[in-house]
C-alpha positions as CSV (number, residue, x, y, z in Angstrom):
1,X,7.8,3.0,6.7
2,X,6.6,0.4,4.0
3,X,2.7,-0.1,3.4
4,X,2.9,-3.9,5.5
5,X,4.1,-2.0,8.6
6,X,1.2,0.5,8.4
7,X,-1.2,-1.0,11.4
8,X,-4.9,-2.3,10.6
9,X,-7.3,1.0,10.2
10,X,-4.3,3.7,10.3
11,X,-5.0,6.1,7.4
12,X,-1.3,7.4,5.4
13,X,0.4,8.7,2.7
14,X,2.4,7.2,0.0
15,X,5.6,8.7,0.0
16,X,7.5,6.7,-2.5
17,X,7.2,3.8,-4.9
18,X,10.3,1.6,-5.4
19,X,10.3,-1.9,-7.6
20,X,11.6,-3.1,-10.7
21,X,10.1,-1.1,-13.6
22,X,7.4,-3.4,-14.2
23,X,6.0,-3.7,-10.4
24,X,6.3,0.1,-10.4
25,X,4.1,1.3,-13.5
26,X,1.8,-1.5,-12.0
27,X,1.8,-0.3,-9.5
28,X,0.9,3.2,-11.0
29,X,-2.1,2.5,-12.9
30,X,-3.3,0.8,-9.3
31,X,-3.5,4.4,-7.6
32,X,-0.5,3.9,-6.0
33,X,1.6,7.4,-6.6
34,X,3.0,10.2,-4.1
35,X,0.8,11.7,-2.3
36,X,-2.2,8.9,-2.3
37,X,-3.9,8.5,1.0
38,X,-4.3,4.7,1.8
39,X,-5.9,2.4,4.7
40,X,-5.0,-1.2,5.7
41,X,-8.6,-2.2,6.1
42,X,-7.5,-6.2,6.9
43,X,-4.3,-8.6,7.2
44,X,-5.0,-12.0,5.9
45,X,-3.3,-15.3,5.6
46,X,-0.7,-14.3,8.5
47,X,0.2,-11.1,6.8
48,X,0.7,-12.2,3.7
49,X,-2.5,-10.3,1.8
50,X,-3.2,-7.2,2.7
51,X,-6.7,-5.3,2.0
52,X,-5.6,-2.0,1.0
53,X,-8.2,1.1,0.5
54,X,-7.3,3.9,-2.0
55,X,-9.3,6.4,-4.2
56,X,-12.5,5.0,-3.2
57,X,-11.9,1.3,-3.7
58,X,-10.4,-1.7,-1.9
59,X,-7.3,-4.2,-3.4
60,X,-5.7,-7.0,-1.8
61,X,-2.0,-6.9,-1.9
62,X,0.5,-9.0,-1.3
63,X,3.6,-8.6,0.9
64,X,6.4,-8.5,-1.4
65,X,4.3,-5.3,-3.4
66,X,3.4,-4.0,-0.3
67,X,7.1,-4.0,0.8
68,X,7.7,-1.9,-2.6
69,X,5.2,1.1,-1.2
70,X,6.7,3.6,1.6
71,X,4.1,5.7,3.1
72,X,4.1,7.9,6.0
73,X,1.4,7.7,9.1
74,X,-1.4,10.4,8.8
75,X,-2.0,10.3,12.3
């Protein structure tokens, strides 16, 4: 599943990055990588931002990045 379709306060695990070169080493040096835990903390905007929690700090994404991130549900 991509990171947008992980539910408010489910906890998972990134799986698999998959952008253009440039979204993908960004990215990167945000945390994103296999085998990173992540939470959707919040939604915003009508699911357009999402509030993302990841090696002990929170980032706001948007969609179209988010849609770039496949994780798998923890729980």
């Amino acid at each position: 599943m991509k990171l947008w379709e992980l539910a408010r306060g489910v906890d998972g695990t990134v799986t698999e990055v998959d952008g253009k070169d440039a979204l993908t080493a960004r990215l990167g040096d945000l945390g994103f990588v296999r085998g990173t835990h992540v939470r959707v903390d919040r939604i915003i905007s009508g699911g357009e931002l999402y509030a993302v929690t990841l090696r002990g700090y929170t980032l706001t994404l948007r969609r179209g990045d988010a849609d770039a991130i496949s994780v798998k549900c923890d729980s």
